[in-house]
PDB file with one MODEL, atoms N, CA, C and O in Angstrom:
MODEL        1
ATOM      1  N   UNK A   1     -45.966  16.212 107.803  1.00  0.00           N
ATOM      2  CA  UNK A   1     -46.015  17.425 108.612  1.00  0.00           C
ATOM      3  C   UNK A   1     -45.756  18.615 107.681  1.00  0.00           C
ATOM      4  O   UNK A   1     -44.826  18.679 106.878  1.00  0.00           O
ATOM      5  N   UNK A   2     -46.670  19.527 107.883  1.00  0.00           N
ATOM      6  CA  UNK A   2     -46.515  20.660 107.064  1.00  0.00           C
ATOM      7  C   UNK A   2     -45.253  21.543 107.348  1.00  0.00           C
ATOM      8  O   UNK A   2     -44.757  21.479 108.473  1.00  0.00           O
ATOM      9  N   UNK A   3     -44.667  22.416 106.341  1.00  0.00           N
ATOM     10  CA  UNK A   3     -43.566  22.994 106.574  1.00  0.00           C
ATOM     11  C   UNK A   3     -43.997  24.306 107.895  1.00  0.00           C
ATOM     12  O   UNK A   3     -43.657  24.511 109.060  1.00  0.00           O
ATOM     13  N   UNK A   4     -44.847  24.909 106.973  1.00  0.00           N
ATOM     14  CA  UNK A   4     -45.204  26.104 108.695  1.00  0.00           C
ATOM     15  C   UNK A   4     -45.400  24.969 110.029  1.00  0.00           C
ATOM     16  O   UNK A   4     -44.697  25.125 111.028  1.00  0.00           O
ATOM     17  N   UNK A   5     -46.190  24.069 109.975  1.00  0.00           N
ATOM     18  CA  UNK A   5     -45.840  23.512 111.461  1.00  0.00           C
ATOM     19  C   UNK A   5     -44.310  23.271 111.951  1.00  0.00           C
ATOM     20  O   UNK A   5     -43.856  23.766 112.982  1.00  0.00           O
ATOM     21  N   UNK A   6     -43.685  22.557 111.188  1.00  0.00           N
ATOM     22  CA  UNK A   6     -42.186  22.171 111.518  1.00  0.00           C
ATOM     23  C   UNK A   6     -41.106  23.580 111.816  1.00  0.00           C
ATOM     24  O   UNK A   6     -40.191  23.767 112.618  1.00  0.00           O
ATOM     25  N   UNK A   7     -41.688  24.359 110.815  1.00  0.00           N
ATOM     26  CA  UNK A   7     -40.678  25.961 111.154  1.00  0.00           C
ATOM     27  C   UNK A   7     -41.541  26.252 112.671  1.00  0.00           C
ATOM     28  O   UNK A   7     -40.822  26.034 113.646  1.00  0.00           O
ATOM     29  N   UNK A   8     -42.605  26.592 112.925  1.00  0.00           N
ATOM     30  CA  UNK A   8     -43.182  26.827 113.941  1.00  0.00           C
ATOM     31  C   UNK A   8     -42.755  26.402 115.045  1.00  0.00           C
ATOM     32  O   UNK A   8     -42.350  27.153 115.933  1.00  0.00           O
ATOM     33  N   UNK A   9     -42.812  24.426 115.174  1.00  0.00           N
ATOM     34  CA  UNK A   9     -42.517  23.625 116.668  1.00  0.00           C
ATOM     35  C   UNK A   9     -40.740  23.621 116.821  1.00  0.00           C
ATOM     36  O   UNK A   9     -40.215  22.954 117.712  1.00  0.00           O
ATOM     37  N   UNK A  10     -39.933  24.421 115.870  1.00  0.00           N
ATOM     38  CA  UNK A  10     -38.750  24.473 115.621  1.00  0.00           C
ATOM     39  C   UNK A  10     -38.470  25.563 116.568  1.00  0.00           C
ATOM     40  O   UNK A  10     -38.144  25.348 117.735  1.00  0.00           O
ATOM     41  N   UNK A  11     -38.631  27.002 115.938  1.00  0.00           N
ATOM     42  CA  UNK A  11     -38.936  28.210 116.655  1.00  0.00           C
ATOM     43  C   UNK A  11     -39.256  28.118 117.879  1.00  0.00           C
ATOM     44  O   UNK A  11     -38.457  28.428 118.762  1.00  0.00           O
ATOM     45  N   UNK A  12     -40.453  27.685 118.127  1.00  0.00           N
ATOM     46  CA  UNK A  12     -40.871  27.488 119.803  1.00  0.00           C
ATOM     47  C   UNK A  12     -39.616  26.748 120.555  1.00  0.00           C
ATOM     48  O   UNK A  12     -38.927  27.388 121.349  1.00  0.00           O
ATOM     49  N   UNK A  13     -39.310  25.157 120.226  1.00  0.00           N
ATOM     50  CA  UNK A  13     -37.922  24.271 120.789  1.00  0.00           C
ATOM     51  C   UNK A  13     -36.977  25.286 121.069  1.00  0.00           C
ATOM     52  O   UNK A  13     -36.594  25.175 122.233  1.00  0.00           O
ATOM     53  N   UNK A  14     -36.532  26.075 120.573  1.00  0.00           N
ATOM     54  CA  UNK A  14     -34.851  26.389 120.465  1.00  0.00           C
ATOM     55  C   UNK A  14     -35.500  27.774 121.643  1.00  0.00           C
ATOM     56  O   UNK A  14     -35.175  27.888 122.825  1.00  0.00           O
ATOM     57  N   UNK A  15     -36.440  28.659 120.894  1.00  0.00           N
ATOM     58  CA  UNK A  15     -36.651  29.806 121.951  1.00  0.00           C
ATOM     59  C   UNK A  15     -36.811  29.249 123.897  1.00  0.00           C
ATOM     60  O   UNK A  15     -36.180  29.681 124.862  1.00  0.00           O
ATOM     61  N   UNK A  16     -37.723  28.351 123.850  1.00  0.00           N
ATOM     62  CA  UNK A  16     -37.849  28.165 124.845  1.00  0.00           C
ATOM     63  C   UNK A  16     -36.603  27.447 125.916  1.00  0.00           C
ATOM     64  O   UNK A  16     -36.193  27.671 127.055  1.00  0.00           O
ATOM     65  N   UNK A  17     -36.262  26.363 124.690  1.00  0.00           N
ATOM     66  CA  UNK A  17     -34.484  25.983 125.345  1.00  0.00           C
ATOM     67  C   UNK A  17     -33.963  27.025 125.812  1.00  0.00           C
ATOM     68  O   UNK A  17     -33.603  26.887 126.981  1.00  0.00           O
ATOM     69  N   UNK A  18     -33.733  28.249 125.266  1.00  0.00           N
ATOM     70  CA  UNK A  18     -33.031  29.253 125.910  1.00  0.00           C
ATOM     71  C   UNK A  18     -33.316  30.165 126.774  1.00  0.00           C
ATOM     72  O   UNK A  18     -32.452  30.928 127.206  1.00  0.00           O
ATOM     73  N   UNK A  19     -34.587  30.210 127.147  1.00  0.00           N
ATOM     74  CA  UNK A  19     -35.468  30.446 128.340  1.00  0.00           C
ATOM     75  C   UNK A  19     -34.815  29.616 129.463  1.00  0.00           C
ATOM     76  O   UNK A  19     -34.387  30.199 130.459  1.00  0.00           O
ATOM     77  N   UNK A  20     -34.705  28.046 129.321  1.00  0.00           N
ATOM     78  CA  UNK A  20     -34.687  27.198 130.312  1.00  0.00           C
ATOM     79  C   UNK A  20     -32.791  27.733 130.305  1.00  0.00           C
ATOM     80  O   UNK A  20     -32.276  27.498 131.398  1.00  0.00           O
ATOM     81  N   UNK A  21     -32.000  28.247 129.465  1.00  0.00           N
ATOM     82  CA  UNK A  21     -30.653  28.089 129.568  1.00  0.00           C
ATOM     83  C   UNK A  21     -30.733  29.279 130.294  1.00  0.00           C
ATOM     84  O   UNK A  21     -30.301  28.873 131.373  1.00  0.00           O
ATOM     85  N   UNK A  22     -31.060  30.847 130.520  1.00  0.00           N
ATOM     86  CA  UNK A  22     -31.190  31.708 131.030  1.00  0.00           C
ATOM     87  C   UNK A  22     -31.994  31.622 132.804  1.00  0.00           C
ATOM     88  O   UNK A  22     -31.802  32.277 133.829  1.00  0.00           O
ATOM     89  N   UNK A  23     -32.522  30.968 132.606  1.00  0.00           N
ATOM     90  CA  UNK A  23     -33.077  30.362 133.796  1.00  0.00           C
ATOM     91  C   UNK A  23     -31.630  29.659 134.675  1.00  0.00           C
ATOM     92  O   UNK A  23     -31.105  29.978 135.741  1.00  0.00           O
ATOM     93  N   UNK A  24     -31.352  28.719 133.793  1.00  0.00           N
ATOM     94  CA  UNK A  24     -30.312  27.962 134.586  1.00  0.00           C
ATOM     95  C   UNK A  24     -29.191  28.520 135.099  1.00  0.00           C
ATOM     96  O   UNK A  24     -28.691  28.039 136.116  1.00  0.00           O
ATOM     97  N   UNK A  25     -28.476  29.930 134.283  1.00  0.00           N
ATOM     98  CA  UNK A  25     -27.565  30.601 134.824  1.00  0.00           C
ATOM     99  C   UNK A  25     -28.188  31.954 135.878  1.00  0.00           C
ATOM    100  O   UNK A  25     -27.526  32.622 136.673  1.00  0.00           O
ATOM    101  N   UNK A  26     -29.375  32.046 135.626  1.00  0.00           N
ATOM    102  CA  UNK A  26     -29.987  32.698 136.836  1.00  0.00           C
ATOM    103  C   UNK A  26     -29.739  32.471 138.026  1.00  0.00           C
ATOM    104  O   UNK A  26     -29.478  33.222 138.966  1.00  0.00           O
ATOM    105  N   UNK A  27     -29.900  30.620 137.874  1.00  0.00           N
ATOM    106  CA  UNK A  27     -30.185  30.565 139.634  1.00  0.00           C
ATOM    107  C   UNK A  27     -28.640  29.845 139.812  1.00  0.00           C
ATOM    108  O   UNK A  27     -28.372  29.706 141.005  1.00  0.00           O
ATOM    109  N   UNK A  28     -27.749  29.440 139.049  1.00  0.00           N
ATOM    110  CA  UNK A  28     -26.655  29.641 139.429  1.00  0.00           C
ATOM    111  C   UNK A  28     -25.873  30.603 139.786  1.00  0.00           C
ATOM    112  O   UNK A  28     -24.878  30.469 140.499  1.00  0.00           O
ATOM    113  N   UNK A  29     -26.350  31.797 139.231  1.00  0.00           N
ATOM    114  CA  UNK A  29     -25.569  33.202 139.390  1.00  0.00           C
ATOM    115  C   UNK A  29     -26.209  33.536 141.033  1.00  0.00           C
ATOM    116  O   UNK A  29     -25.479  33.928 141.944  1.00  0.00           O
ATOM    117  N   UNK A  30     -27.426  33.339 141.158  1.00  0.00           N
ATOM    118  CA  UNK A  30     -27.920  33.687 142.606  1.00  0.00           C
ATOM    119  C   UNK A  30     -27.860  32.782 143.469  1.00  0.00           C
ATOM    120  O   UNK A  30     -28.318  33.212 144.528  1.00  0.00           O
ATOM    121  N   UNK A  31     -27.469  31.571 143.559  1.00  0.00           N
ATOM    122  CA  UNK A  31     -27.181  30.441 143.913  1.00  0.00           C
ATOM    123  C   UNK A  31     -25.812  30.745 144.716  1.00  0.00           C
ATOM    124  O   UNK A  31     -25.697  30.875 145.934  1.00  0.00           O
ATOM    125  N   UNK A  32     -24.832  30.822 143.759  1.00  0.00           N
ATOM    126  CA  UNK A  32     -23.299  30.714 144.103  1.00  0.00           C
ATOM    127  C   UNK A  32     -22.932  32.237 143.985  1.00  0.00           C
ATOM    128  O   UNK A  32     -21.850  32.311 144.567  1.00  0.00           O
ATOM    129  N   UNK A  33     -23.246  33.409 143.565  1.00  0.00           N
ATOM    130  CA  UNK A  33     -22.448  34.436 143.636  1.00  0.00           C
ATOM    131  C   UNK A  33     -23.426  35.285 145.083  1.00  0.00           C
ATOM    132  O   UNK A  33     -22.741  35.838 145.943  1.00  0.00           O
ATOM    133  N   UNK A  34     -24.734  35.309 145.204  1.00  0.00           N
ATOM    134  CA  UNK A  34     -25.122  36.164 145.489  1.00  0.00           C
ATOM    135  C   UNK A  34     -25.410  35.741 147.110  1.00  0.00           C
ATOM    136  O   UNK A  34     -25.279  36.532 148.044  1.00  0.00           O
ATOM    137  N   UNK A  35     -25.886  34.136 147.258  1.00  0.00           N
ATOM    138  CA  UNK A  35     -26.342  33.359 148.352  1.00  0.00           C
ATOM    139  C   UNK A  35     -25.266  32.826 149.086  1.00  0.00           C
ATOM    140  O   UNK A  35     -25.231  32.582 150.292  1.00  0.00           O
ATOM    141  N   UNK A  36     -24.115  32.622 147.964  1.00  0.00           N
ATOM    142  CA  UNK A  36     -22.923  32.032 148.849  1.00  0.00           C
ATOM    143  C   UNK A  36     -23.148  30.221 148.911  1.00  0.00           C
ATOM    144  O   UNK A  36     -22.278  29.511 149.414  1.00  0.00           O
ATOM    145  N   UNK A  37     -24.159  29.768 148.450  1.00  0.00           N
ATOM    146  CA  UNK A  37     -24.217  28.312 148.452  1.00  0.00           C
ATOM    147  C   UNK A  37     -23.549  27.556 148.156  1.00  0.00           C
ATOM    148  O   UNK A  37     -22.833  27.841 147.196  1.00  0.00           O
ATOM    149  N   UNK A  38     -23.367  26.032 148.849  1.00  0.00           N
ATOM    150  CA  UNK A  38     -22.651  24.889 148.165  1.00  0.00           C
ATOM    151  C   UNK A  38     -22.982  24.757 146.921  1.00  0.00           C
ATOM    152  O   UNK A  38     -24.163  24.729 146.575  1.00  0.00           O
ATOM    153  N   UNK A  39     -21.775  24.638 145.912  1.00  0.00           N
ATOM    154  CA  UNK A  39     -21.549  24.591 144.673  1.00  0.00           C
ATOM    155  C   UNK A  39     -22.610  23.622 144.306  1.00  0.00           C
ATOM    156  O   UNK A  39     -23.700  23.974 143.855  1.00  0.00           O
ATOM    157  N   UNK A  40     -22.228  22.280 144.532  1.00  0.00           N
ATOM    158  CA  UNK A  40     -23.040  20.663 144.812  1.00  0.00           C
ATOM    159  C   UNK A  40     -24.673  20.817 144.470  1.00  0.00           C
ATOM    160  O   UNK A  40     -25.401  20.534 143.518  1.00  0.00           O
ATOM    161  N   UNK A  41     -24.890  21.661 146.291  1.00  0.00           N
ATOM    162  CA  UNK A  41     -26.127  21.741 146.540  1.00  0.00           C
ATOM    163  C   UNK A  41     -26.914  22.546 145.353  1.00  0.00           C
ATOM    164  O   UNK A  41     -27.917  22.224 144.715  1.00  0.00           O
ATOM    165  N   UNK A  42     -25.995  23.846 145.287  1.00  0.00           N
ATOM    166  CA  UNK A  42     -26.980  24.548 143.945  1.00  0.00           C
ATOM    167  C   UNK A  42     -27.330  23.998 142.874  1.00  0.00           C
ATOM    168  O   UNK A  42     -28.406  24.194 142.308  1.00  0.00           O
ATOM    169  N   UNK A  43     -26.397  23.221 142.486  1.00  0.00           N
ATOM    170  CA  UNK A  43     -26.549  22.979 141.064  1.00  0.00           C
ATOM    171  C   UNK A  43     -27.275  21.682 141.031  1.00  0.00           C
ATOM    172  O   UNK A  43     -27.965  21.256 140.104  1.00  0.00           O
ATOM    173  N   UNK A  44     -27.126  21.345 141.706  1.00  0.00           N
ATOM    174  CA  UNK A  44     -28.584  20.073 142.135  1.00  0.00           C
ATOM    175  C   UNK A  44     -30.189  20.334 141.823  1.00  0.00           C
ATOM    176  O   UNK A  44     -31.040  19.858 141.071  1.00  0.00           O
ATOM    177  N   UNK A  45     -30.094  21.532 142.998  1.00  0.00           N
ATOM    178  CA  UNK A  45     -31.692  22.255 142.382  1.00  0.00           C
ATOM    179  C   UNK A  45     -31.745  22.865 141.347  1.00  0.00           C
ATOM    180  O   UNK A  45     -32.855  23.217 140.950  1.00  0.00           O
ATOM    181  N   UNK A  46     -30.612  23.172 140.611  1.00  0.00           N
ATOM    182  CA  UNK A  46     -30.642  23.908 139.469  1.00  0.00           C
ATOM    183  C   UNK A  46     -30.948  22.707 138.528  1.00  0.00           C
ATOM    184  O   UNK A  46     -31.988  22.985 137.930  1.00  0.00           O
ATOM    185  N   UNK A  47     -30.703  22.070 138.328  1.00  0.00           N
ATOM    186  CA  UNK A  47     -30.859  20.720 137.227  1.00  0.00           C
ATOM    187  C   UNK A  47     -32.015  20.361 137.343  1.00  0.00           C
ATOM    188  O   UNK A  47     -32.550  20.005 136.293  1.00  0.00           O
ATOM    189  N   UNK A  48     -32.942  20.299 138.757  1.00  0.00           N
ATOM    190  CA  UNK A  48     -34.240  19.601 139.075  1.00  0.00           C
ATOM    191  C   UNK A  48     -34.947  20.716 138.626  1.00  0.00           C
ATOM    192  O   UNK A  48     -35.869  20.359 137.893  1.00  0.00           O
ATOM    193  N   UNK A  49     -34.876  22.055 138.787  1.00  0.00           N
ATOM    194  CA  UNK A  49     -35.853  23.385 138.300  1.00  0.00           C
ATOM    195  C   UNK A  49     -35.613  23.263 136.220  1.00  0.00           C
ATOM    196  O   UNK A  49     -36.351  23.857 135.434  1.00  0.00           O
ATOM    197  N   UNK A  50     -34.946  22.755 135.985  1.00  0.00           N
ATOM    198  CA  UNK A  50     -34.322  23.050 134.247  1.00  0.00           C
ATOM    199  C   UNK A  50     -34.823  21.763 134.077  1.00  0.00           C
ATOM    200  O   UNK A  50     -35.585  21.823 133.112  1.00  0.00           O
ATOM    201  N   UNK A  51     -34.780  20.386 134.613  1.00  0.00           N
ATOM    202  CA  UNK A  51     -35.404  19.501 134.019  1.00  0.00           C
ATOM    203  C   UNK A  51     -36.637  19.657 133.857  1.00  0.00           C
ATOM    204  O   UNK A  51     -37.224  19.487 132.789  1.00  0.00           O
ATOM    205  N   UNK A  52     -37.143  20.001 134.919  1.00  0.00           N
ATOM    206  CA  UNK A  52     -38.828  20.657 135.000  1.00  0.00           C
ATOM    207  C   UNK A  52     -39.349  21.341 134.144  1.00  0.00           C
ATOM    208  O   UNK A  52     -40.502  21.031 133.846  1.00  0.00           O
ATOM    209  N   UNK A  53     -38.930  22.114 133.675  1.00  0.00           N
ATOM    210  CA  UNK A  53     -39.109  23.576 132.791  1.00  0.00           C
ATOM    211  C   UNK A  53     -39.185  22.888 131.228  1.00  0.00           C
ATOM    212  O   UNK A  53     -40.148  23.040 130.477  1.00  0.00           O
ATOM    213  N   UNK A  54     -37.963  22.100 130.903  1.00  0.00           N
ATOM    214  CA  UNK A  54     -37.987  21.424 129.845  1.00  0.00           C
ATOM    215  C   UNK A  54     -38.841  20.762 129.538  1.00  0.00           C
ATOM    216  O   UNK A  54     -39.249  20.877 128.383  1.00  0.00           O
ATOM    217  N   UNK A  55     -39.477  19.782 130.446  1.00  0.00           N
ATOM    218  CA  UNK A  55     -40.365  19.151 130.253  1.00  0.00           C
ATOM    219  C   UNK A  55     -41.580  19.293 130.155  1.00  0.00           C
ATOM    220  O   UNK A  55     -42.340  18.566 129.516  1.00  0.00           O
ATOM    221  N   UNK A  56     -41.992  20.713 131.090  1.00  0.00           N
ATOM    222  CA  UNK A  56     -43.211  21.964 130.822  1.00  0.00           C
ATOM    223  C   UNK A  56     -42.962  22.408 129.262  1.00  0.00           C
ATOM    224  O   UNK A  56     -43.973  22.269 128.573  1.00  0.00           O
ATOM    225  N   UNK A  57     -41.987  22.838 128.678  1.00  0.00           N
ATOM    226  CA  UNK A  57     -41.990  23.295 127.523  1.00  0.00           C
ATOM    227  C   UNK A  57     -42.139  22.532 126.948  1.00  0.00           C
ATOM    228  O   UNK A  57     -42.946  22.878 126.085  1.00  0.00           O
ATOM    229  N   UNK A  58     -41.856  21.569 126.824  1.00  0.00           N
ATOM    230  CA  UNK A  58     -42.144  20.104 125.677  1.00  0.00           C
ATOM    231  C   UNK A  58     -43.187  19.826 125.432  1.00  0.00           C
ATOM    232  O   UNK A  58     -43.508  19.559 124.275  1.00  0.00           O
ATOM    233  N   UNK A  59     -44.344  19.793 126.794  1.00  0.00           N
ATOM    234  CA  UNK A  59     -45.405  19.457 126.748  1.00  0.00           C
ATOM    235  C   UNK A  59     -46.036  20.814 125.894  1.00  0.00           C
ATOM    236  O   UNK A  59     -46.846  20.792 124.968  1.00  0.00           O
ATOM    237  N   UNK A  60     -45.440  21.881 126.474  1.00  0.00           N
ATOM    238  CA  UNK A  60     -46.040  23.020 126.064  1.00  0.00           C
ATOM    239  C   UNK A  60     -45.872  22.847 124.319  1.00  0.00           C
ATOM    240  O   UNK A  60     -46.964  22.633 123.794  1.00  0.00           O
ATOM    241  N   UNK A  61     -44.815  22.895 123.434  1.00  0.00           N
ATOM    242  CA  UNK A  61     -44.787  22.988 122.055  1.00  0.00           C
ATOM    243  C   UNK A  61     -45.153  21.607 121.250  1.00  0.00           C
ATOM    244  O   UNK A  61     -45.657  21.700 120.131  1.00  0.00           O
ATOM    245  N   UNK A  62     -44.795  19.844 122.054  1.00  0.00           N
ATOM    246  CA  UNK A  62     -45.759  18.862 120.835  1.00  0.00           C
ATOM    247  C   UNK A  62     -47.253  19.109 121.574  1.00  0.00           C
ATOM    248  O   UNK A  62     -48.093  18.423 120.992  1.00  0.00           O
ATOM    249  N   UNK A  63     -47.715  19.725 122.456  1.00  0.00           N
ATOM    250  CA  UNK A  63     -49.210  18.961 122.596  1.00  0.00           C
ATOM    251  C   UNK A  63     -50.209  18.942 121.631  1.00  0.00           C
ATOM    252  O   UNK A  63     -51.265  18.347 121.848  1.00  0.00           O
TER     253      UNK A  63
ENDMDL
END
Protein backbone atom coordinates (compact mmCIF):
# COMPACT_ATOMS: atom_id res chain seq x y z
CA UNK A 1 0.00 0.00 0.00
CA UNK A 2 1.29 3.23 -1.01
CA UNK A 3 2.17 5.82 1.62
CA UNK A 4 -0.35 8.71 0.14
CA UNK A 5 -3.06 5.98 0.20
CA UNK A 6 -2.42 4.95 3.90
CA UNK A 7 -1.98 8.87 5.03
CA UNK A 8 -5.20 9.43 2.99
CA UNK A 9 -7.62 6.20 4.37
CA UNK A 10 -5.98 7.40 7.82
CA UNK A 11 -7.20 11.07 7.53
CA UNK A 12 -10.60 10.09 6.24
CA UNK A 13 -10.91 7.10 9.55
CA UNK A 14 -10.16 9.48 12.35
CA UNK A 15 -12.09 12.68 10.58
CA UNK A 16 -15.07 10.85 10.03
CA UNK A 17 -14.88 8.94 13.59
CA UNK A 18 -15.34 12.30 14.86
CA UNK A 19 -18.21 13.21 12.81
CA UNK A 20 -19.86 9.97 14.17
CA UNK A 21 -18.48 11.22 17.93
CA UNK A 22 -20.18 14.73 17.38
CA UNK A 23 -23.16 13.15 16.12
CA UNK A 24 -23.35 10.96 19.15
CA UNK A 25 -23.24 13.81 21.69
CA UNK A 26 -25.73 15.63 19.50
CA UNK A 27 -28.42 13.40 19.96
CA UNK A 28 -27.57 12.78 23.46
CA UNK A 29 -27.51 16.42 24.25
CA UNK A 30 -31.10 16.60 22.46
CA UNK A 31 -32.11 13.39 23.67
CA UNK A 32 -31.64 13.98 27.49
CA UNK A 33 -31.21 17.77 27.96
CA UNK A 34 -33.57 19.21 25.53
CA UNK A 35 -36.47 16.22 25.04
CA UNK A 36 -36.31 15.17 28.59
CA UNK A 37 -35.96 11.37 27.54
CA UNK A 38 -35.25 8.10 29.29
CA UNK A 39 -31.61 8.01 29.78
CA UNK A 40 -31.82 3.97 28.64
CA UNK A 41 -34.10 4.73 25.83
CA UNK A 42 -31.83 7.53 24.32
CA UNK A 43 -28.85 6.10 24.36
CA UNK A 44 -30.11 3.00 22.78
CA UNK A 45 -30.99 4.91 19.60
CA UNK A 46 -28.02 6.74 20.00
CA UNK A 47 -25.71 3.62 19.63
CA UNK A 48 -28.05 2.16 16.73
CA UNK A 49 -27.74 5.82 14.72
CA UNK A 50 -23.48 5.74 15.53
CA UNK A 51 -23.27 2.13 14.70
CA UNK A 52 -24.88 2.96 11.43
CA UNK A 53 -22.89 5.91 10.54
CA UNK A 54 -19.70 3.96 11.29
CA UNK A 55 -20.40 1.48 9.20
CA UNK A 56 -21.58 4.03 6.29
CA UNK A 57 -18.19 5.57 6.81
CA UNK A 58 -16.25 2.44 6.58
CA UNK A 59 -17.84 1.48 3.62
CA UNK A 60 -17.44 5.00 2.60
CA UNK A 61 -13.28 5.20 3.13
CA UNK A 62 -12.05 1.05 2.28
CA UNK A 63 -14.38 0.80 -0.81
Amino acid sequence: MALHTLLKESISFFTLRGASLLADTAILFVGLTLLKGSPIIVKIIDQIVVIALNYVFSKHIFA
